[in-house]
N, C-alpha and C positions, 0 to 999 in steps of 0.2 A: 446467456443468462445474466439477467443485471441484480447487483446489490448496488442500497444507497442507504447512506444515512447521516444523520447530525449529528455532531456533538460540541455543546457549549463548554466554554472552559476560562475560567478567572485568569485570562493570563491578555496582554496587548495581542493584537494582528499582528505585529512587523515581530514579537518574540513567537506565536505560534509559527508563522511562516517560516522564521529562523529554523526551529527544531523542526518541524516537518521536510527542511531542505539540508539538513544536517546529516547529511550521506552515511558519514563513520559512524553516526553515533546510532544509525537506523544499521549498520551492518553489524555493530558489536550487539543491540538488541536483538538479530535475527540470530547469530553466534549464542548467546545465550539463551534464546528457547531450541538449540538444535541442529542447525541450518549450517551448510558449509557456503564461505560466500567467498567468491574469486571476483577482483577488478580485473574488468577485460581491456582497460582504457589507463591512459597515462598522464589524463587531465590533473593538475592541481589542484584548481576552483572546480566548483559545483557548477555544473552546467546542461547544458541539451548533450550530447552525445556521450557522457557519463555512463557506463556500463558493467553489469555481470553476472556470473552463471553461479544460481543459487542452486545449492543442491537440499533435499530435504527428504526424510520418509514419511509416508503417507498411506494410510491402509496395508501395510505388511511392505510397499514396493518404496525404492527409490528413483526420486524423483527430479527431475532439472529445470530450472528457467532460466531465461536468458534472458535480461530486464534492461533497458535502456534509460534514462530522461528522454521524453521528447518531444516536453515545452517547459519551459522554467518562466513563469514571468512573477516576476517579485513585484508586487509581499504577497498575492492572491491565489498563485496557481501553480500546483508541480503535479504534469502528468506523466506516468511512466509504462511506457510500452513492454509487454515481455512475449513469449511464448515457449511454450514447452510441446512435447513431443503429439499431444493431443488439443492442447486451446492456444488458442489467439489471447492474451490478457490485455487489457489496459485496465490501470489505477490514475484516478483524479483525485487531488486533496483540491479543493478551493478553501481558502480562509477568507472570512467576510467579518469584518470590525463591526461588533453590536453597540459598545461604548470603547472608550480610551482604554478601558481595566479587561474589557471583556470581549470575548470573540470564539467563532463558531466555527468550525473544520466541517465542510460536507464532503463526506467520502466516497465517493464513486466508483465500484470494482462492474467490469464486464470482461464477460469468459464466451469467447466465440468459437465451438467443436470445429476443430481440424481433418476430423476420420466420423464414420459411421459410428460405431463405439461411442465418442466421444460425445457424440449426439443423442445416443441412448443413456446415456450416463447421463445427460443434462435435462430429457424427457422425465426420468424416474426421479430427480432431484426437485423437477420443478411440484412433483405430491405432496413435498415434505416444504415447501417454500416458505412458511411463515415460520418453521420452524428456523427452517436459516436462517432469515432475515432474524430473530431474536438472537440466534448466535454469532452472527456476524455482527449487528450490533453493538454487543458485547464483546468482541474483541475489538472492533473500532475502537471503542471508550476505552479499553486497558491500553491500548495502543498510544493513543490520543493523550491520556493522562500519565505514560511513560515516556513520553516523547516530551512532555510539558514541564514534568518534574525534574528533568536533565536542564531546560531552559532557564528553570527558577533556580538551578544551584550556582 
């Protein structure tokens, strides 16, 4: 199942890419909505093989991913690989400069079912899809505009 969407935002390309590749400052955000977040990796810089296992609850259960970098190309593209017990994930942020001041994040999430189950869960999700696509949207943008707000301080 694929999500996508835009979000424009007053801030340069080369600062939106900054914060959007801003590792710590994306795991202290997941730490403060709830999220327990382990580096699996002993990288210093931000890069492709950058890793770890998020933990989170989700409908009553607890839940784990295992997320990767794995493409970084600066200032346009940070894709990240994960998977958890039932989907295959990848996340794409592309940043694309509309002017010097202004620039766009298109977000990219695809959840590929692992197990039968997982495939059922993603049949019954996809009746409700427009509904997701408005709330996924909506948290792109919170995302997006907290990620922006750390770059502008």
């Amino acid at each position: 199942m694929k999500f996508s969407t835009r979000q424009d935002i007053d801030l340069s390309a080369e600062a939106l890419f900054r914060a959007a590749s801003d590792f710590p400052a994306i795991e202290r955000l997941l730490v403060r909505r709830g999220a327990t977040v382990r580096r699996l990796d002993d990288m210093a810089e931000p890069g492709v093989g950058q890793r770890w296992l998020i933990g989170f609850d989700w409908r009553g259960r607890h839940r784990e991913v295992t997320a990767q970098v794995a493409r970084l190309d600066a200032p346009e593209l940070v894709v990240i690989q994960g998977d958890s017990e039932q989907f295959d994930l990848t996340i794409r942020m592309t940043v694309v400069a509309l002017t010097r001041s202004k620039s766009r994040m298109i977000f990219e999430t695809e959840a590929q079912p692992r197990s039968m189950k997982a495939r059922l869960l993603v049949q019954t999700a996809k009746l409700g899809k427009a509904q997701l696509d408005r709330k996924f949207a909506r948290r792109v943008g919170e995302f997006v505009n907290q990620i922006a707000s750390g770059a502008h301080a």
